[in-house]
Every structure is written in structure tokens, then in C-alpha cells.
C-alpha positions in Angstrom: 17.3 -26.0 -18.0 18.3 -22.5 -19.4 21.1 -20.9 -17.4 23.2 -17.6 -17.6 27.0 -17.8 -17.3 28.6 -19.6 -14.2 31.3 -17.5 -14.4 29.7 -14.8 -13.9 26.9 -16.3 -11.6 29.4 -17.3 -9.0 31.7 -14.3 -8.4 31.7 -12.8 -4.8 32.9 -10.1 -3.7 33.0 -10.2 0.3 33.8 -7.1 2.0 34.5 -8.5 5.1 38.1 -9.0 5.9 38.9 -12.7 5.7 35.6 -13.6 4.3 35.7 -16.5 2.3 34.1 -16.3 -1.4 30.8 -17.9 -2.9 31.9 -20.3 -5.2 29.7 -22.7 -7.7 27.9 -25.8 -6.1 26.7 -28.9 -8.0 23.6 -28.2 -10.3 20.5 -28.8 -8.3 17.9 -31.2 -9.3 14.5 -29.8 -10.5 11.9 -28.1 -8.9 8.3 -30.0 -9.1 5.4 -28.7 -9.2 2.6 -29.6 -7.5 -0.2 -26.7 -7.9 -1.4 -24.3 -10.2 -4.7 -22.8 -9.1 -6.5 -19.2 -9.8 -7.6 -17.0 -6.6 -9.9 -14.3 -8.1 -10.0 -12.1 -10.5 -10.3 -8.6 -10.0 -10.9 -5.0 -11.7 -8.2 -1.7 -11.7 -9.1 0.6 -8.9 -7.0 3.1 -10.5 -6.2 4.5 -6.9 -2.8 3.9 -7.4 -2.6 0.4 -5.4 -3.3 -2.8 -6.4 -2.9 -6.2 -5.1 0.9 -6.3 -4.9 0.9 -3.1 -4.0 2.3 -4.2 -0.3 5.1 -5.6 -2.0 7.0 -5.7 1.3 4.7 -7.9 3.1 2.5 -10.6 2.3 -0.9 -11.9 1.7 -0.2 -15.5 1.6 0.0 -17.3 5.1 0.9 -21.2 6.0 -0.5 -22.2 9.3 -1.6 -25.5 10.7 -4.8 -25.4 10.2 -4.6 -24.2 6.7 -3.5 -21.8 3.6 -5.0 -18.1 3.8 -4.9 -15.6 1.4 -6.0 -12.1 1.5 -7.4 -10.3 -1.5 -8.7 -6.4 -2.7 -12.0 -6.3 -4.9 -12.6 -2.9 -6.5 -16.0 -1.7 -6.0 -17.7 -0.7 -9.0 -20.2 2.3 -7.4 -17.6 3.8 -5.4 -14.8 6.6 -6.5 -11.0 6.8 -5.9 -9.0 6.9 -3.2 -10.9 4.6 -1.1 -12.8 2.5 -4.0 -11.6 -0.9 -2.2 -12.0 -3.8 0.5 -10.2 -6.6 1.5 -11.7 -10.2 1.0 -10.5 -13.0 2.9 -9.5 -16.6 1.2 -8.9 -20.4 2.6 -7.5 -23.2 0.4 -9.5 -26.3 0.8 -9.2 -29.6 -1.3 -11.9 -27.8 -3.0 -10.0 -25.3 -4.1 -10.1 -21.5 -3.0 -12.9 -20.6 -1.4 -13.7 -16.3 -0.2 -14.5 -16.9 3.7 -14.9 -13.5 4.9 -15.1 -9.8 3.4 -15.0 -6.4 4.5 -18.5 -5.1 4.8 -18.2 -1.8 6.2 -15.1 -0.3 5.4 -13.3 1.3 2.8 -9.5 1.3 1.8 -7.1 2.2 -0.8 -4.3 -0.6 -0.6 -4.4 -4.2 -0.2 -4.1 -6.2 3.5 -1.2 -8.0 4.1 -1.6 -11.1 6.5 0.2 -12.4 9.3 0.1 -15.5 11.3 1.1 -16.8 15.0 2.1 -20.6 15.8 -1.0 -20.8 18.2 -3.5 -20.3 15.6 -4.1 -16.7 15.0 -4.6 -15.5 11.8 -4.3 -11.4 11.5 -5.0 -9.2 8.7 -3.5 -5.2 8.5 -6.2 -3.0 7.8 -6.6 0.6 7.2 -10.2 1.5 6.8 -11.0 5.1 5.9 -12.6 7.6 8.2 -14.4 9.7 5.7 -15.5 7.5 2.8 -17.3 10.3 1.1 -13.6 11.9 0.4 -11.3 11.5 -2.2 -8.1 11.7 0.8 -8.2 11.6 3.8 -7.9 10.5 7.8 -7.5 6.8 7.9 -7.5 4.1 11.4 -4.9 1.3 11.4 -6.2 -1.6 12.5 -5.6 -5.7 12.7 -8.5 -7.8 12.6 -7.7 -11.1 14.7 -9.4 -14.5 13.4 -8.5 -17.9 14.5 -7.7 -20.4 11.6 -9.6 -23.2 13.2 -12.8 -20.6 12.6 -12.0 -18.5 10.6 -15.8 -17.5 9.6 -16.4 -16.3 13.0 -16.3 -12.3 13.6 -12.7 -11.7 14.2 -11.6 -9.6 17.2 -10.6 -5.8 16.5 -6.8 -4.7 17.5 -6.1 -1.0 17.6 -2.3 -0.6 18.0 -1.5 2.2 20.6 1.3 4.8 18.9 3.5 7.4 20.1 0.9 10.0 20.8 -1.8 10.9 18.2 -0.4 10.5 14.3 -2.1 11.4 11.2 -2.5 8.6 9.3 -4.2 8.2 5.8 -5.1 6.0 3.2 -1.3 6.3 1.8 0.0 4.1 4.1 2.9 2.3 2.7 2.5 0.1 5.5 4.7 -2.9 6.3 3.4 -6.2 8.7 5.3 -8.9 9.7 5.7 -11.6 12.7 7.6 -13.3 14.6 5.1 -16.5 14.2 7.1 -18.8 16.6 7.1 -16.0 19.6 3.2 -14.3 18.9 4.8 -11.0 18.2 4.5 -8.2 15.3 5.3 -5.1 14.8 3.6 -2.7 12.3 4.9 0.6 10.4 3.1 3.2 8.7 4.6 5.9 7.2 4.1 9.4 8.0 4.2 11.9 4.9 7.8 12.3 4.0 9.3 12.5 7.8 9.1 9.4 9.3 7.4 6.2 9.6 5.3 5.5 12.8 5.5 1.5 14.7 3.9 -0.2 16.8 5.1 -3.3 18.6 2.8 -6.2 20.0 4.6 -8.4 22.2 3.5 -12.4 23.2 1.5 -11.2 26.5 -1.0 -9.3 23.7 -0.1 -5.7 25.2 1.5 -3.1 22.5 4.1 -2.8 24.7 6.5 -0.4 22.5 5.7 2.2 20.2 7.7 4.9 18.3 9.1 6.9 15.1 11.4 5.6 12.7 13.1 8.7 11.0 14.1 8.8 7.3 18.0 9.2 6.5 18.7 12.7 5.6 19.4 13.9 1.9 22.0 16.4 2.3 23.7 15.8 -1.3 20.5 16.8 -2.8 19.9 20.4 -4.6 17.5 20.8 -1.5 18.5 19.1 1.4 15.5 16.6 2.9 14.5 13.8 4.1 14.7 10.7 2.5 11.5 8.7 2.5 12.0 4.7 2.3 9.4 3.4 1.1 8.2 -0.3 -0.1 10.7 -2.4 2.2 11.3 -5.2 3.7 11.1 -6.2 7.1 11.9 -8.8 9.6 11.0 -9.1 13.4 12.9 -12.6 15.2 13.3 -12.7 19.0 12.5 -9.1 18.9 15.4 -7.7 16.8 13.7 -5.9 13.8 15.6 -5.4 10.2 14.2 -2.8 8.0 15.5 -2.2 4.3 13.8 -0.1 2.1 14.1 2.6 -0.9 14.2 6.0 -1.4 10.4 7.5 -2.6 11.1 10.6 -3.0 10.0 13.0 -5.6 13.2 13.8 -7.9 15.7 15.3 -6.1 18.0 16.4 -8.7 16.1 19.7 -10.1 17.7 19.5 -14.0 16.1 15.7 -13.9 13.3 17.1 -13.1 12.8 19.7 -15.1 13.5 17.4 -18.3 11.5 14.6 -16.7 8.7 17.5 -16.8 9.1 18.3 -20.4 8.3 14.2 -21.1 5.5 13.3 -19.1 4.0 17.1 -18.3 4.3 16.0 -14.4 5.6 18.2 -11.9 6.7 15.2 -9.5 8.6 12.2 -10.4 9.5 9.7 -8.1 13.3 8.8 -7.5 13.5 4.5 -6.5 17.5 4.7 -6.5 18.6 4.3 -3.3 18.4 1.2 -0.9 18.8 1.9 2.5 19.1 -0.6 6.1 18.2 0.2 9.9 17.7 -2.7 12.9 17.3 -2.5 15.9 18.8 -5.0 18.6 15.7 -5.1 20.7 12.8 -3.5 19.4 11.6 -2.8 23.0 14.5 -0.2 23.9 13.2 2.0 20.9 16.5 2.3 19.2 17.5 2.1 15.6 21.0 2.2 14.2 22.3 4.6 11.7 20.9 4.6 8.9 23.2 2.5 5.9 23.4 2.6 2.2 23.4 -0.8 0.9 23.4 0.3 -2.8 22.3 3.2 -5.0 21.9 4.0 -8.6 21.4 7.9 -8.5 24.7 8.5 -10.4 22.8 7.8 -13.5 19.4 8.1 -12.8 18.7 4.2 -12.3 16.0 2.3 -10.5 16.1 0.2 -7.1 13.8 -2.0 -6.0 14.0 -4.7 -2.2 12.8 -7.8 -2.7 13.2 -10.0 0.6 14.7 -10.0 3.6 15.5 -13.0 5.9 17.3 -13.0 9.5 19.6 -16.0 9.7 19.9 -18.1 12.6 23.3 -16.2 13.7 21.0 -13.1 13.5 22.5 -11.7 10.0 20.0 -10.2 8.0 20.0 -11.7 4.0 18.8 -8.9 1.5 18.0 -9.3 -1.7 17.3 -6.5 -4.0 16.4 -5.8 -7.8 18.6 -3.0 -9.9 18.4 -0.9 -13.4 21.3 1.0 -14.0 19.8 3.9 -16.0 16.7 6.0 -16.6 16.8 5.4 -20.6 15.2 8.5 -21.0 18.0 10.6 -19.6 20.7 8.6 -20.8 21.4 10.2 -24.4 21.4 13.6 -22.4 23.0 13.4 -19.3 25.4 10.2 -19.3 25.5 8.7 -23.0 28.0 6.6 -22.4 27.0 5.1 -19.2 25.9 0.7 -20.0 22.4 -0.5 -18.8 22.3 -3.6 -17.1 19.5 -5.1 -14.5 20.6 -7.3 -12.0 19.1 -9.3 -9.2 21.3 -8.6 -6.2 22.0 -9.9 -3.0 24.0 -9.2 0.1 24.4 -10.6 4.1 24.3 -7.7 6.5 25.8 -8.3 10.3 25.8 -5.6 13.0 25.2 -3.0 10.6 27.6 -3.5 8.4 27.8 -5.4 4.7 30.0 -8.6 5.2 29.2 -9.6 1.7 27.5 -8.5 -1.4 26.7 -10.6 -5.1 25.0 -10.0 -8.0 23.1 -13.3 -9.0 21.6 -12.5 -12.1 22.2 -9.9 -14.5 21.4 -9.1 -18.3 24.0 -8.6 -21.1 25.9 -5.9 -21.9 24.2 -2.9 -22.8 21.0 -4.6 -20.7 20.0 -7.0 -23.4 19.4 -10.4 -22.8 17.8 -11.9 -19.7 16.4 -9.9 -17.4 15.5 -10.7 -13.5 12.2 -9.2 -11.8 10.8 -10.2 -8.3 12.1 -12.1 -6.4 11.9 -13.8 -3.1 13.6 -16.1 -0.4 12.5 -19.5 0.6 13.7 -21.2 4.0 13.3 -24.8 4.8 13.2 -26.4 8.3 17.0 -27.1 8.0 18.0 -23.6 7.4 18.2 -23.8 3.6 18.3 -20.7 1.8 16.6 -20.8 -1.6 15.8 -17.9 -4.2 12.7 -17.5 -6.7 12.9 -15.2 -9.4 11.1 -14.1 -13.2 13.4 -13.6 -15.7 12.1 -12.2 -18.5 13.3 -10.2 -21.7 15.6 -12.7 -24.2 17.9 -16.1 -23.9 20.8 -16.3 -25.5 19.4 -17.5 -28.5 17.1 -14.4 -29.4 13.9 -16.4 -28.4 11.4 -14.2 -26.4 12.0 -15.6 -22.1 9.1 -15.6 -19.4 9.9 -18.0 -16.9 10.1 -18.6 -13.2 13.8 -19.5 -11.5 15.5 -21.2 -8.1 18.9 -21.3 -7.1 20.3 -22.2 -3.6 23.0 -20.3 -1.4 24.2 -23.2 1.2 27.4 -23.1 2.4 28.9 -20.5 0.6 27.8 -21.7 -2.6 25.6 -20.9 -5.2 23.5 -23.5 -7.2 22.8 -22.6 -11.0 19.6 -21.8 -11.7 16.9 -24.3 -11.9 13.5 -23.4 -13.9 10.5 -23.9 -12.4 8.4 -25.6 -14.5 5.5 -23.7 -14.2 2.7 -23.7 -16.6 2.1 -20.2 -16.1 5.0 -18.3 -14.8 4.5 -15.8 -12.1 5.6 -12.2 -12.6 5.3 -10.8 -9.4 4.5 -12.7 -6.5 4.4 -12.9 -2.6 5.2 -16.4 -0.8 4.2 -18.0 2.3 7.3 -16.4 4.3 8.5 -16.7 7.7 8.8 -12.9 8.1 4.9 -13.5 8.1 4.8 -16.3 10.3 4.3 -19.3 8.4 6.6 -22.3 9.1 10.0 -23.0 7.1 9.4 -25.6 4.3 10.4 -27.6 1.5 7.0 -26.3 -0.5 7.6 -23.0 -2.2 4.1 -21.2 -2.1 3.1 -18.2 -4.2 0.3 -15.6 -5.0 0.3 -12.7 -7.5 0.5 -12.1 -11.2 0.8 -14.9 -13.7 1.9 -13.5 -16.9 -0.1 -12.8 -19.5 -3.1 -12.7 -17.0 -2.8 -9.3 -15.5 -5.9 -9.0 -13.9 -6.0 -12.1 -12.0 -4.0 -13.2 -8.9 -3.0 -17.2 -8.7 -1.5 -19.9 -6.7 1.2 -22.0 -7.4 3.0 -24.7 -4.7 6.1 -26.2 -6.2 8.7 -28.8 -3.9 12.3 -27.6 -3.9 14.5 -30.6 -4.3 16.4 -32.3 -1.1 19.3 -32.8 -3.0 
């Protein structure tokens, strides 16, 4: 089992006064694995999306009644944007098996799935309304199947918004559930402004609706709003926890203008700031100030959410990916700034950061190993597990591509565990409870394997008890 320094794996910084610090649990035993399976291949759209694109939600769902996956298949006749359609997947002891496609519509983006404890199975979509177009007006929609059927012609939800909004095939759309109470909510962003929800409460009526507005940039060379884009979200007994980044094109205008003279772009998209909303109860409309849970726009860096999970005690876990610098402007603007990555995590309760760790970092000067995506896993008893890639170089120069766990219980952290998976998974949803699927000792995945770029795969591994 390869791990990174324990010393530095287990210190904690809690901000909270009188919070007591993570310290180093026991070694955990070994993951197992149990599955390693291929969903379908598929083809570049070049559209700018792709199958992970809705990195914040998911396309993997555990239910009763089975294992569904949603996938994207690029059609081959049809031109950019909207060059795409969702397929719709059931694991059998046959293996994966496409149960249902779209075979009408058009879309950009990939359709995250969602799923209620009485059987409902709901996919997000956004169909275009003009197909001929390269952009355009687009109609969110959630197409309702039962898992016990799942064949049959599911039923057609239109949410009901806050007047009339403009949406198009950019949707940057995030879907989640509260599976146990048959309630969602759905965003979808609005330009650079705001983004636009929707609320469907356990009765089936979309009985709040409204406009979640981006944190303002007034530090900037031109002060504007903030777009967050790509985030996480969770939705339990109808308090709703949003964290997301900045996507915004560079802010900073002697960035851009030497960002310009490399690529020959006029835009150039920020990633550096991670910002947190919630609201207590959805239904009242109301979102607290916006907070800044980290940011790397000092020196030009990279930010990237991960997960999100709302503990029993209603604290919001976030977990979050960071690059320190923009190597290209280093040598220019801040030579001797360090790179590092780091896989980050920190517990947010009413608004505020009550603690904050970095749980896996690369060497100084950002050599060494490097953590990607990453994502929680809860079991029925409340268990808090991580998965992660780590990739670039151990500690003894050999080339590293491998999958991790590590546990936070009882304010402590496990050492890393490899999973050891044949093919390890670069980028990856699982079968989370912000979706709708039940707590578990079974990790599920979908996404990347690496190596394999161009095909999405399945892997089930069981956490140990221990």
C-alpha cells in the first residue's frame, strides 16, 4: 500500500474555537474489489461537453430495483452545439444493457440522473428548440421512469420557474435529490447573472421556484459578477448546500492580455475561486451570503469542487481539488511563488468554516504525487469515506496512476488505502446520496478509466468494516 507522509496527512487546522484536531487513526484494511465492467464507448462531440461534463451531479444511480446509468452518444450526421442525446443504461447479471434512448431530441451536455426511495427513476434533460442551429433556445425537462419498467415511455416533467427564463444548451446544470423524502431541486444557470431553480416537493407540485445570484467581483479591474459554475449540491429535509467555482472569463486584464499572446484567445476562463450558499428551507426562497471557502487568484492557480455531503447534524462536508499556480504566468508575474496540488477538504456549519484540511498534496515545488477527482462515500452507519486518483510520481521516481480511500470517523483520518483496481479511474461519478441512492458499504463508479479515454466504465469495490 503506497502512502504519502502521515505527518503531513493528519494535520488540522480547525477554525472553530475549541475545535478539537483530526488526528491519525489505525491503517484501514483493504478495499476489495468486486467489479470491473465497460459501459459504452463513445465518440468526441467536440461541443465542448462530454460525459463528465456534469461533473457536479451524477449519472450513476442505486435503487432497489437496480443499477442505472445514463450515457451521451455523439451523432455522427449532426453538427455542434447540439450533436448529442442521452441513452439510458441498466446493470443486469448480464452485464450493461442500453434500455432506452432519446429519439427525438437534441442536446449538448450529458443527463445527470436522479432517484426517489419509491421507485422513480428521473433523468435532467435539456433538449434543444432549434436543432438546425449552432446556439440556441433550449427546454429543461425531467423525464420520469419507474425502475421496475424502466422500458416503458417515461412521464414528461416541465419544472415551473420564476417567470419566463432564457435558457440554452449551456446549461451548467446541477440535479440532485433528496431520495428518502421524493424531493429535487434543479438549477440552470443563466448567462453570467444568476442561476435559475426549481424545487419539486414530495406532493409532486414545483412548489418553489427562484434566482440564485452570483457573488459580486468588486476587486476585479472591472467590477462583475461572479459566475459559479460546476458545483456541488446537496438538498436533505429541504435545506439546500450549493458550492461551486468561479467561471469567469479572466478577470485580471494584464493576465489576459499575456494569456492572449499564448493561445491567440481573447477569453480565458478563471477556475480560482470556490464559493458556498445554503439555504435553511428551500421553500422560503432565501440563500445566505455568499462565502469564500478558498481561492487561488493571488497567483493565478486553479480550483476545482469535488463533493459535497450534508451530515446528519446538518453540516455540509466539502471537498475540493487545488493547483497553486498558472505555470504559464509564473516565471512573469510571481517567480518565486511554489506549485503544489492538493486534495482539500473542509466541514461547513451555519455558514461558517468550522474546520478545513488538506488531505493530499504533491511535493514541494508540485512534484511527486498528485490528487485528481475525488468523491465521498457514506455507509448506512454514517461513515465518511474518500476516493481519489492520484497520479504524477511516488516517491521512488516510478510513473503513479492509481485509485485511493481513506476514512474521516471520529475526527480521524485513515491513511490511504489503494484500491486495487485493474484499471484505475480518472475521473469518475458514484452512486451518491445527493442523487438518491441509499448509503452503502459498496463504492460504485462510472467515468474515465485511464488509458481508455473514450470509453466510460464501472467499477464496485467494498470498503472494509474495520
Amino acid at each position: 500500500m503506497t502512502t504519502t507522509s502521515i505527518g503531513r496527512m493528519v494535520m488540522f487546522a480547525v477554525l472553530a474555537a475549541g475545535g478539537a484536531k483530526l488526528a491519525a487513526a489505525t491503517p484501514a484494511s483493504l478495499p476489495v474489489v468486486e467489479a470491473e465492467e465497460t459501459v459504452y464507448s463513445f465518440a468526441d462531440a467536440n461541443n465542448g461537453a462530454g460525459p463528465m461534463w456534469c461533473r457536479g451531479s451524477t449519472c450513476l444511480v442505486r435503487m432497489d430495483d437496480g443499477l442505472f446509468a445514463s450515457g451521451l452518444e455523439t451523432l455522427a450526421d449532426v453538427k455542434p452545439l447540439n450533436n448529442c442525446r442521452w441513452l439510458l443504461f441498466k446493470r443486469s447479471q448480464a452485464g450493461w444493457q442500453q434500455i432506452a434512448a432519446d429519439t427525438q431530441g437534441r442536446t449538448r451536455e450529458p443527463c445527470p440522473l436522479a432517484a426517489f426511495a419509491d421507485g422513480r427513476l428521473l433523468l435532467s434533460v435539456n433538449p434543444t428548440l432549434r436543432p438546425e442551429a449552432y446556439s440556441g433556445p433550449a427546454r429543461p425537462e425531467i423525464l420520469q421512469f419507474r425502475a421496475a419498467n424502466p422500458t416503458a415511455a417515461p412521464e414528461v416533467l416541465r419544472p415551473v420557474w420564476q417567470g419566463a427564463p432564457e435558457f440554452t444548451e449551456h446549461s451548467y446544470r446541477s440535479f440532485v435529490a433528496d431520495g428518502p423524502n421524493r424531493e429535487l431541486i434543479l438549477f440552470q444557470n443563466i448567462g453570467y447573472t444568476h442561476a435559475e431553480w426549481a424545487f419539486l416537493d414530495r406532493a409532486g407540485k414545483w412548489s418553489a421556484q427562484g434566482r440564485l445570484k452570483w457573488p459580486w467581483g468588486a476587486e476585479y479591474d472591472k467590477p462583475q459578477p461572479i459566475r459559479v459554475c460546476y458545483p456541488a449540491v446537496g438538498l436533505k429535509d429541504r435545506a439546500v448546500h450549493f458550492c461551486g467555482v468561479s467561471d469567469i472569463v479572466e478577470p485580471y486584464e494584464k493576465w489576459r492580455a499575456f494569456k492572449k499572446q499564448l493561445t491567440g484567445r481573447e477569453w480565458d476562463y478563471d477556475f480560482r475561486r470556490l464559493f458556498y450558499t445554503w439555504s435553511r428551507d428551500i421553500t422560503t426562497g432565501q440563500f445566505s451570503d455568499w462565502v469564500e471557502i478558498a481561492s487561488r487568484d493571488q497567483t493565478c492557480g486553479w480550483i476545482m469542487p469535488c463533493d459535497l455531503w450534508v451530515a446528519p447534524d446538518g453540516a455540509a462536508h466539502l471537498l475540493w481539488t487545488e493547483r497553486a499556480i498558472d505555470e504559464r504566468l509564473r516565471e512573469r508575474f510571481f517567480p518565486n511563488a511554489e506549485q503544489s496540488h492538493s486534495l482539500n477538504y473542509a466541514i461547513v456549519r451555519e455558514g461558517k468554516v468550522v474546520a478545513r484540511k488538506v488531505l493530499a498534496q504533491s511535493g514541494k515545488g508540485g512534484s511527486g504525487e498528485i490528487p485528481g477527482a475525488a468523491r465521498f462515500q457514506v455507509t448506512p452507519a454514517n461513515r465518511l469515506w474518500v476516493v481519489y486518483y492520484v497520479g504524477g510520481r511516488s516517491p521512488d521516481g516510478h510513473s503513479l496512476s492509481e485509485n485511493r480511500v481513506m476514512e474521516i470517523r471520529a475526527e480521524r483520518i485513515s491513511p490511504p488505502a489503494v484500491v486495487p483496481l485493474k484499471y484505475p479511474m480518472t475521473d469518475f461519478f458514484t452512486a451518491t446520496v445527493r442523487a438518491g441512492s441509499p448509503p452503502s458499504r459498496h463504492l460504485e463508479m462510472l467515468g474515465h478509466r485511464a488509458g481508455t479515454p473514450r470509453t466510460i466504465a464501472y467499477a464496485r469495490v467494498l470498503l472494509p468494516e474495520d
